[in-house]
C-alpha positions as CSV (number, residue, x, y, z in Angstrom):
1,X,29.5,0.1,8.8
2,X,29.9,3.1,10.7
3,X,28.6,4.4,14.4
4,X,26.8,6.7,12.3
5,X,25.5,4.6,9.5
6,X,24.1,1.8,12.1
7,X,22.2,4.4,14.3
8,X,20.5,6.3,11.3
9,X,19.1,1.7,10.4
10,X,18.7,1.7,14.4
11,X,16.4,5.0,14.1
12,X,14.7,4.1,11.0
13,X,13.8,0.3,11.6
14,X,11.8,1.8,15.4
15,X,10.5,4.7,12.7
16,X,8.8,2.3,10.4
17,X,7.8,-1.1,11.9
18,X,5.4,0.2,14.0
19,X,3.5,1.7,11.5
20,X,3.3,-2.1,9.6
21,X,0.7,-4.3,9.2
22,X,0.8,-6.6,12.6
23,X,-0.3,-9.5,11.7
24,X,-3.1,-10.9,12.7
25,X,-4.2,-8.4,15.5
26,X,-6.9,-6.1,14.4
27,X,-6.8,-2.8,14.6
28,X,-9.3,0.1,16.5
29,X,-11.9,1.6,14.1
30,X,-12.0,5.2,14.8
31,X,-12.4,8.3,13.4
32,X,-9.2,7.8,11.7
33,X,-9.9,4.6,9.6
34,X,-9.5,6.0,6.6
35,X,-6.0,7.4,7.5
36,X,-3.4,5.9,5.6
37,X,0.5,5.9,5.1
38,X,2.0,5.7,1.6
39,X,5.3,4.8,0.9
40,X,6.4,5.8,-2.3
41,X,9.8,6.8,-4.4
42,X,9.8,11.0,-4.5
43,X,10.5,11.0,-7.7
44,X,7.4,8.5,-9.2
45,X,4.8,10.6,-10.4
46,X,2.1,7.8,-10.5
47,X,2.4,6.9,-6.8
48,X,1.5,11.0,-5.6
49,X,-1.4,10.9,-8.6
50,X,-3.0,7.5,-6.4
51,X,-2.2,9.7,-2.9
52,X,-4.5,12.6,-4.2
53,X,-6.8,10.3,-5.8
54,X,-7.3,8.4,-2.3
55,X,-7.3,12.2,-0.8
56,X,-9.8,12.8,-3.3
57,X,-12.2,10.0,-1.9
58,X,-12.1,10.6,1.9
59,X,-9.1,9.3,2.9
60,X,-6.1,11.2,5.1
61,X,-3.6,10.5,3.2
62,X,0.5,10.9,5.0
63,X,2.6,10.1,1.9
64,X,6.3,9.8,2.8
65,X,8.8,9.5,0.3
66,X,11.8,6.9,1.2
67,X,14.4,4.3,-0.7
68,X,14.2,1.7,-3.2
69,X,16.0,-0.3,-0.3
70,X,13.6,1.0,2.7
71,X,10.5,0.3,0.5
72,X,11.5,-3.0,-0.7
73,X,12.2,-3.5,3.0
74,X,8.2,-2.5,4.1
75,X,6.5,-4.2,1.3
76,X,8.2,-7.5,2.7
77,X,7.2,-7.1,6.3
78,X,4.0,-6.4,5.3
79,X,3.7,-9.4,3.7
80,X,3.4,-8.6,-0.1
81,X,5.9,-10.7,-2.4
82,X,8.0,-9.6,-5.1
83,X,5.7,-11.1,-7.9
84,X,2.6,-8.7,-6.3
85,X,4.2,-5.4,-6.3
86,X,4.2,-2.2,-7.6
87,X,5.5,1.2,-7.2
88,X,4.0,2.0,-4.0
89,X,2.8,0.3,-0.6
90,X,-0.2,1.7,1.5
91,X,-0.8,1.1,5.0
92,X,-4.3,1.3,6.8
93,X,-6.0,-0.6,9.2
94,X,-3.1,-3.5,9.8
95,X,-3.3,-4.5,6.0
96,X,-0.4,-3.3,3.3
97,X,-2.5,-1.8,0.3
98,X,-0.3,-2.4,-2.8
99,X,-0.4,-0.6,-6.0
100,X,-2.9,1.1,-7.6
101,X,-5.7,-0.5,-5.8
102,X,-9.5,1.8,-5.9
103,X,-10.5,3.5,-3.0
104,X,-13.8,1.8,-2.8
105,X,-12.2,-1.7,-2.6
106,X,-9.9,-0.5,0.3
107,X,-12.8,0.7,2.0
108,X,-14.6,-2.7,1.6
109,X,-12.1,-4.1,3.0
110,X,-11.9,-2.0,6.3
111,X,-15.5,-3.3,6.4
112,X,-15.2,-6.5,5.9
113,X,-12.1,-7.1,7.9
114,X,-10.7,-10.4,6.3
115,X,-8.2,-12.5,7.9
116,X,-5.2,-11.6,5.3
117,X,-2.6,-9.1,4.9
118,X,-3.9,-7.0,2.5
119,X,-4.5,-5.9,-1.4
120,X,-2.9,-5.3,-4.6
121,X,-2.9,-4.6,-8.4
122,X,0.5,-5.9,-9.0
123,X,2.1,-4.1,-11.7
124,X,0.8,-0.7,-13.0
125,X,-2.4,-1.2,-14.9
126,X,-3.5,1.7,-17.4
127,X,-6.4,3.1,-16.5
128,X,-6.4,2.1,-12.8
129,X,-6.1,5.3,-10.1
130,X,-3.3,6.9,-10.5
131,X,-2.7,5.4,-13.8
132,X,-5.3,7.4,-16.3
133,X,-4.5,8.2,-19.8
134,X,-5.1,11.4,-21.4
135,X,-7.5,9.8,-23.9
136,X,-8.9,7.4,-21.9
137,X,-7.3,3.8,-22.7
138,X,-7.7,1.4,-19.9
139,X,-6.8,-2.2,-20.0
140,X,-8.7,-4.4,-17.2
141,X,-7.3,-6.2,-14.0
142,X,-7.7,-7.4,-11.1
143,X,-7.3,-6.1,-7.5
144,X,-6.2,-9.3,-5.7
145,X,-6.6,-10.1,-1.7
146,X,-3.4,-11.6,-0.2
147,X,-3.8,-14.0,2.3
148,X,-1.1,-14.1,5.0
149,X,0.5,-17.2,3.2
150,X,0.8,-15.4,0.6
151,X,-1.6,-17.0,-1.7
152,X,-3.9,-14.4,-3.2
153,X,-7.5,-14.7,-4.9
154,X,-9.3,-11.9,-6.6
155,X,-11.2,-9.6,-4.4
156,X,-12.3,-7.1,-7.2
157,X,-12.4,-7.2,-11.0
158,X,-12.0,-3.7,-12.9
């Protein structure tokens, strides 16, 4: 690895981890609750149609385009397992927001402030934000809390 290559991980590792989830350590409620980072592919479609949804619905929404790699990297830290993912990872509050997960769940759960490390639609469910059809179709899911040991239960049914 070069000088190079190993300062531009340096840099990026003290860019992102301090805008994960930290486990366990709640964060200040302020005006800014609802501001929240999305990491996404640029080239996914889907992931900036759930950004301007959340936009949409009162959130401040920073959406930052990265790696395959880099996201794969963040969803892990943040707690979220390879069988929960999807194509794009939210942070808010200290908790990873996974997927194509509704606005109003996220807020419920900046107001209810469980002990976990966050939510997610695992997959890409038609139907859910982000994911509309022209005509319509939806299929029903679930949007599913994750606990910090990774177990999960459903927080919301759609």
């Amino acid at each position: 690895m070069t000088m190079l290559a190993r300062w531009l991980l340096i840099l990026s590792a003290v860019l992102v981890l301090p805008a994960l989830p930290m486990h366990g350590t709640a964060r200040a409620t302020t005006d800014t609750a609802l501001a929240i980072e999305v990491w996404k592919s640029p080239t996914c479609g889907c992931c900036q149609k759930w950004a301007d949804y959340l936009a949409d619905n009162g959130f401040t929404v920073s959406a930052k385009n990265t790696s395959y790699g880099m996201l794969d990297r963040i969803k892990r830290q943040a707690g979220i397992g390879k069988s929960l993912e999807s194509c794009h990872t939210g942070l808010i509050g200290g908790y990873a927001i996974e997927g194509h997960v509704p606005a109003d769940d996220i807020k419920r759960l900046l107001k209810e402030r469980p002990d976990a490390a966050g939510l997610t639609v695992p997959k890409m469910p038609i139907g859910s934000p982000g994911m509309e059809q022209p005509d319509g179709t939806t299929e029903p899911y679930d949007v599913l809390l994750v606990k910090k040991d990774g177990s999960t239960e459903v927080f919301a049914s759609h």
